[in-house]
PyMOL CGO cylinders between C-alpha atoms (Angstrom):
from pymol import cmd
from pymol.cgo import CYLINDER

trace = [
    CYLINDER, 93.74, 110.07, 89.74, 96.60, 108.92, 91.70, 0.3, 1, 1, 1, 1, 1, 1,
    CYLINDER, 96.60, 108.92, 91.70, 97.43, 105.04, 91.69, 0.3, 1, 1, 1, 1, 1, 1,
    CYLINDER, 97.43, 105.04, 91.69, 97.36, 102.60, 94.52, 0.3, 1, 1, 1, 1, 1, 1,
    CYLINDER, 97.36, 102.60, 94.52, 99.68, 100.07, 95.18, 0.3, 1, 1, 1, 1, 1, 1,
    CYLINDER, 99.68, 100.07, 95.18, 98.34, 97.19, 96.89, 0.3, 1, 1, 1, 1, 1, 1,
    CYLINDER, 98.34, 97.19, 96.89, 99.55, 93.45, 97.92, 0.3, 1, 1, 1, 1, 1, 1,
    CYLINDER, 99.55, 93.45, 97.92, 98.04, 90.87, 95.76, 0.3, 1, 1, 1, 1, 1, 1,
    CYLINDER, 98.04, 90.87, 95.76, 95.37, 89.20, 97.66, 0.3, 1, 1, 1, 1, 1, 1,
    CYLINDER, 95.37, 89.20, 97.66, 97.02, 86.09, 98.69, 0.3, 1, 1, 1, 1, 1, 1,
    CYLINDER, 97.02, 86.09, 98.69, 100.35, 87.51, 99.69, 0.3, 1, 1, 1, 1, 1, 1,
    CYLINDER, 100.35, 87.51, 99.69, 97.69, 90.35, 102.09, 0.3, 1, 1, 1, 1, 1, 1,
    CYLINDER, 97.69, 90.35, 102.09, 96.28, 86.88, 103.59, 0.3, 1, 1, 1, 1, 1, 1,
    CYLINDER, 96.28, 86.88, 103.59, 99.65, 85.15, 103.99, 0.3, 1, 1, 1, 1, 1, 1,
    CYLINDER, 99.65, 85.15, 103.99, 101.58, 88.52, 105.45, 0.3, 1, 1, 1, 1, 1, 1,
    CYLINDER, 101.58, 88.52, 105.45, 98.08, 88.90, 107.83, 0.3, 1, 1, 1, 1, 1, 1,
    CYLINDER, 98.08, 88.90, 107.83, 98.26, 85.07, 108.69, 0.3, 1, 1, 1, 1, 1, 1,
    CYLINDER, 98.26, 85.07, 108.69, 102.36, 85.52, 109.60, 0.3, 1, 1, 1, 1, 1, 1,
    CYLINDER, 102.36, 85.52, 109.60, 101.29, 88.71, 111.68, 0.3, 1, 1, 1, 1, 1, 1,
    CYLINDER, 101.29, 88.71, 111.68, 98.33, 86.96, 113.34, 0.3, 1, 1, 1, 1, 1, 1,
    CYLINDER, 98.33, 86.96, 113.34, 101.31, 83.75, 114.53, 0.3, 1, 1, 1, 1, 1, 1,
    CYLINDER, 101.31, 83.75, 114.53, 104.08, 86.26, 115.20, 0.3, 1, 1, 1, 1, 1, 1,
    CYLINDER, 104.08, 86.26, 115.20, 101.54, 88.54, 117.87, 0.3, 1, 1, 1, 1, 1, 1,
    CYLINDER, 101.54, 88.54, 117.87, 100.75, 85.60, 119.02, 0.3, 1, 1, 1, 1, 1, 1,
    CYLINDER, 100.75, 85.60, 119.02, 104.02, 83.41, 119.59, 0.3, 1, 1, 1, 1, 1, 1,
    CYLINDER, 104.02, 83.41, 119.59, 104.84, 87.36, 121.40, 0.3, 1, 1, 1, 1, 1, 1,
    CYLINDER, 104.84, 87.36, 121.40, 107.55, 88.43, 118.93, 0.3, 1, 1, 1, 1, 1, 1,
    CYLINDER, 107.55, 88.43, 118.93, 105.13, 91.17, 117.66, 0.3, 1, 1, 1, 1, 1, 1,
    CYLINDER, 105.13, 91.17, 117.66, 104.96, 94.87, 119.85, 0.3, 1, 1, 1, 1, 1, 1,
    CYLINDER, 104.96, 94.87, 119.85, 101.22, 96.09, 118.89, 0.3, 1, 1, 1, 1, 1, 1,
    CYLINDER, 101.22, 96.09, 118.89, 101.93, 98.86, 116.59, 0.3, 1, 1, 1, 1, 1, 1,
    CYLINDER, 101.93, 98.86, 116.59, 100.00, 102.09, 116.11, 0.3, 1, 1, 1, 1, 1, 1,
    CYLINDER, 100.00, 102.09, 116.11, 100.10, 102.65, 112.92, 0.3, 1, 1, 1, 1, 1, 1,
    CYLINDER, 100.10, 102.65, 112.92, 98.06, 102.41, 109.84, 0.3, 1, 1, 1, 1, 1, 1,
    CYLINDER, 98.06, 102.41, 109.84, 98.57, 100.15, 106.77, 0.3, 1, 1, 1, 1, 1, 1,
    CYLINDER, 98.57, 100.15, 106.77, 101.43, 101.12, 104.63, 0.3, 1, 1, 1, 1, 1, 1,
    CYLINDER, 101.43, 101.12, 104.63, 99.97, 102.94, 101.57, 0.3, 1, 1, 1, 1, 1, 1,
    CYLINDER, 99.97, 102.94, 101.57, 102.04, 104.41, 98.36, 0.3, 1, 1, 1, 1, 1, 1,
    CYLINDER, 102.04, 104.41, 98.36, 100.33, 107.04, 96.22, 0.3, 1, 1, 1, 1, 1, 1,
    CYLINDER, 100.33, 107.04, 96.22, 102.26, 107.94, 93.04, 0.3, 1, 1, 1, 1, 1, 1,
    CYLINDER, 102.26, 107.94, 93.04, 100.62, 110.54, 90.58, 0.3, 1, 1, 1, 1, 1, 1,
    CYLINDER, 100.62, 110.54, 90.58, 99.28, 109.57, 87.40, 0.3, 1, 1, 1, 1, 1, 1,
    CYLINDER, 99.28, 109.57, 87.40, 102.70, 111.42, 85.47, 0.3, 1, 1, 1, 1, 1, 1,
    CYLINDER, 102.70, 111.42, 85.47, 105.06, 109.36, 87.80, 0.3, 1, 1, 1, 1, 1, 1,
    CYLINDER, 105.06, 109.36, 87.80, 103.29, 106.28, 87.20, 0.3, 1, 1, 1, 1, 1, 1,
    CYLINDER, 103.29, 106.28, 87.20, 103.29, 107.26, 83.38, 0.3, 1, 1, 1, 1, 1, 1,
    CYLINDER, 103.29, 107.26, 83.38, 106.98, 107.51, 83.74, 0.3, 1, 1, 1, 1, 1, 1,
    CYLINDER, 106.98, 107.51, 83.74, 107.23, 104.49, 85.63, 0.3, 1, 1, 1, 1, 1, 1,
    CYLINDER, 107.23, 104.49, 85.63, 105.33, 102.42, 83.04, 0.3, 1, 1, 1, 1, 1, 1,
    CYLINDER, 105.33, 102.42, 83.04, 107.61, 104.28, 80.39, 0.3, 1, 1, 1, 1, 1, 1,
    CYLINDER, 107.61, 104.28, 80.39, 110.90, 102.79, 81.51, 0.3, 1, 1, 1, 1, 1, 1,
    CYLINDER, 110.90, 102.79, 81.51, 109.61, 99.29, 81.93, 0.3, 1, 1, 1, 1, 1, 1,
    CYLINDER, 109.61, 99.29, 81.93, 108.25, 99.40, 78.61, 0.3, 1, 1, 1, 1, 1, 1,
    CYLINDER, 108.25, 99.40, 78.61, 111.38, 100.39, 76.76, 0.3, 1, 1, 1, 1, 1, 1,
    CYLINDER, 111.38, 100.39, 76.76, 113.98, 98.38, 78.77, 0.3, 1, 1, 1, 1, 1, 1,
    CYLINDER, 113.98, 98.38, 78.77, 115.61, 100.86, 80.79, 0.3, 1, 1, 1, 1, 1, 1,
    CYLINDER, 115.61, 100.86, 80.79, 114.88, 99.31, 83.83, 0.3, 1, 1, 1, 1, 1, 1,
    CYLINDER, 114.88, 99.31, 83.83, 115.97, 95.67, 82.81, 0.3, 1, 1, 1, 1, 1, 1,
    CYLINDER, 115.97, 95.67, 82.81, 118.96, 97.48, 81.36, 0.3, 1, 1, 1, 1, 1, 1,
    CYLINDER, 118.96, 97.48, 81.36, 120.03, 99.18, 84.59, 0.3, 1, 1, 1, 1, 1, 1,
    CYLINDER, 120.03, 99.18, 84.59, 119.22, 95.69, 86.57, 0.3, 1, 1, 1, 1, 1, 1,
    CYLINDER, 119.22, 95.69, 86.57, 121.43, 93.81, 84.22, 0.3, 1, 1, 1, 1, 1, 1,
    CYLINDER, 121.43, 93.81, 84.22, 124.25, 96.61, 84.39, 0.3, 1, 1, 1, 1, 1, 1,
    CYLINDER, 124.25, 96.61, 84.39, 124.09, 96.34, 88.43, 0.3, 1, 1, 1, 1, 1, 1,
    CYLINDER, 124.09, 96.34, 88.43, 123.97, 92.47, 88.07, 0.3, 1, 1, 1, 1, 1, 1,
    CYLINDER, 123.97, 92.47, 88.07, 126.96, 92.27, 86.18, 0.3, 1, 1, 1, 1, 1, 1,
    CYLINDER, 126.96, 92.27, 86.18, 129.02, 94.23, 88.41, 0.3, 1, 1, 1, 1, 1, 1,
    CYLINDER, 129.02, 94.23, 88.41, 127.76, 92.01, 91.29, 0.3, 1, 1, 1, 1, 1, 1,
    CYLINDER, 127.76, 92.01, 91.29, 126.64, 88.41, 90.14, 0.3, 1, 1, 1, 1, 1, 1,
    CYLINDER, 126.64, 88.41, 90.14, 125.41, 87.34, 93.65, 0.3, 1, 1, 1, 1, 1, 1,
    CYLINDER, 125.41, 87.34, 93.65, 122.38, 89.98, 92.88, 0.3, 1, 1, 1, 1, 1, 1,
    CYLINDER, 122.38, 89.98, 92.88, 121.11, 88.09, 90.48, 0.3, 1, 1, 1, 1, 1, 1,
    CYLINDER, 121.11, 88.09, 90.48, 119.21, 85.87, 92.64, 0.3, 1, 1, 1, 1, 1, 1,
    CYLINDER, 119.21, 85.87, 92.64, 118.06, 89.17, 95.03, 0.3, 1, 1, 1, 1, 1, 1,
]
cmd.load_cgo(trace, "trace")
């Protein structure tokens, strides 16, 4: 079974509520598409979970972060 990423509910309502004002204040061109969807297989999303588990990732974030500082708050 593949995971789905999906937006939290309230962010969904507050990105749907900026869309709604946008289309309607006319900064919005209607758009054809469908709802951006990400579907990661079960291993990549094993190996995902892997290297927030064991610090890799927060080690590579604080490696980057040192070399540039004004990341930090990114």
């Amino acid at each position: 079974m593949a995971m789905r990423l999906r937006l939290d509910p309230e962010l969904a309502a507050a990105v749907e509520r900026a869309r709604r004002l946008a289309s309607e204040a006319g900064e919005l061109t209607p758009g054809g598409g469908a709802p951006f969807e990400t579907v990661i297989s079960p291993e990549v999303g094993a190996a995902i979970g892997s290297l927030l588990r064991d610090g890799t990732y927060a080690a590579a974030v604080a490696s980057v972060v040192a070399d540039d500082p004004d990341l930090a708050d990114q």
